[in-house]
N, C-alpha and C positions, 0 to 999 in steps of 0.2 A: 110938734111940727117937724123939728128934725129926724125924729124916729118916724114919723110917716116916708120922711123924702127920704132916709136908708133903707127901709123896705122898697119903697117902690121903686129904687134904684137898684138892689137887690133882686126883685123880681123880672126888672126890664134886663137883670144882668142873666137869669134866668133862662128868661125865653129868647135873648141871643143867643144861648150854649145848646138852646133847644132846636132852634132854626139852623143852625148849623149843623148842628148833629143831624136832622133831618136833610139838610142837603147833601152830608156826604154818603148817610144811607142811600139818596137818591143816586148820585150817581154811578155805580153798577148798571141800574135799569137806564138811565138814560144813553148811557154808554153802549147798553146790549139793545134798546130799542133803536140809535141811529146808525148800531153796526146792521141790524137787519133790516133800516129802510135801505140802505146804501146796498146791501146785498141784493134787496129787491129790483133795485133800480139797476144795478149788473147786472142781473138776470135777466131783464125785460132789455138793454139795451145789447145783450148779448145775443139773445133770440133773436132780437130785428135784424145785426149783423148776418148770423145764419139763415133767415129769411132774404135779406138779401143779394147774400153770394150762391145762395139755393138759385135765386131765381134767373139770377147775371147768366150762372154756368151753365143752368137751362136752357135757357132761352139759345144761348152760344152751342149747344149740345143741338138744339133743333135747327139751327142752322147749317150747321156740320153733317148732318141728316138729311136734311132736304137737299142738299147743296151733292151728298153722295148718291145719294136718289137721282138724279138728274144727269151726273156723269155719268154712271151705271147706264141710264135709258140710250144715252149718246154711243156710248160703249157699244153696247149689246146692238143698236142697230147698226154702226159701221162694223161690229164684227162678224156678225150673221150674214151680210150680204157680201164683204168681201171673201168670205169662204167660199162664198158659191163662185169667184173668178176663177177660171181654168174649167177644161175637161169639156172646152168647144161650147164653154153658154156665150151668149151675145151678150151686148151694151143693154140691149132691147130687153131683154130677157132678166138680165140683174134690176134693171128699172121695174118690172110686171113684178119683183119681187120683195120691192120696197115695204109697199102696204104691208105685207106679211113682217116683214122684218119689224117695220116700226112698231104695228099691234104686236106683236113679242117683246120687243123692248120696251114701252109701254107696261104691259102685264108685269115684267117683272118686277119696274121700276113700283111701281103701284102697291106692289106685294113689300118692295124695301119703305115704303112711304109708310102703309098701314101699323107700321113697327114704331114709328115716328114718337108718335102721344107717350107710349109706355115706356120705351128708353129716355126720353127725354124726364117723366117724371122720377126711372128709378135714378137718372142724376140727379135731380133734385134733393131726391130723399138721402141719396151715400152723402151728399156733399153736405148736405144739413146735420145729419147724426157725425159725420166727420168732425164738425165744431163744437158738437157737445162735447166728442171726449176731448177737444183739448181745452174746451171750459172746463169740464171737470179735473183735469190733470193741474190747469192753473190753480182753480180754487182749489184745490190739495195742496199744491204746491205752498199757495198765501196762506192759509190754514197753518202750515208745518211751522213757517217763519214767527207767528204771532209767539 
């Protein structure tokens, strides 16, 4: 009986030195599987930042736009009709010339508007790739330090 209960004390001293040993094999992989959820998870939460400020500076960029658009139309019609003052035109005369003024101002404004959609996306797009490289430059950076 006592040489059973030294064996299987022997055995159970065994398969602790076995579990163990297996545990520290294990962690490497565990180590390197929650460095790459945790990288996964930087990267998706670094994307939405860049999605984000993509859309902020956008949208701010279309305003900025539409808002030049509109000054230009203002612009362009008090400039066209006060040119025409002097050189003996009437009150009457710069009024009869308005319509025309404003369909030109108008036209041009229209032509700054239609520009609108595509500047506004190529913001989008410099300010999104902008954040990649300095995600990449960070994660270089945390890379160098490990």
């Amino acid at each position: 009986m006592t040489k059973l209960r030294a064996r299987v004390k022997k055995l159970e001293a065994e398969l602790d030195a076995k579990d163990k040993k297996d545990h520290d094999e294990d962690l490497p992989d565990r180590r390197r599987i929650r460095d790459s959820l945790n990288d996964g998870r930087d990267s998706k939460l670094d994307a939405a930042d860049r999605v984000l400020r993509g859309m902020t500076l956008a949208s701010v960029e279309f305003v900025r736009l539409f808002a030049d658009s509109v000054s230009s139309f203002g612009s362009d019609v008090i400039r066209r009709n006060e040119s025409r003052v002097g050189g003996g035109r009437s009150v009457r005369s710069l009024v009869r010339r308005l319509p025309e003024d404003i369909a030109d101002g108008f036209s041009n404004a229209i032509d700054l508007f239609t520009d609108i959609p595509a500047r506004t996306a190529d913001r989008y797009s410099k300010v999104y790739r902008e954040g990649e490289k300095t995600d990449r430059n960070r994660d270089r950076d945390s890379s160098a330090r490990k």
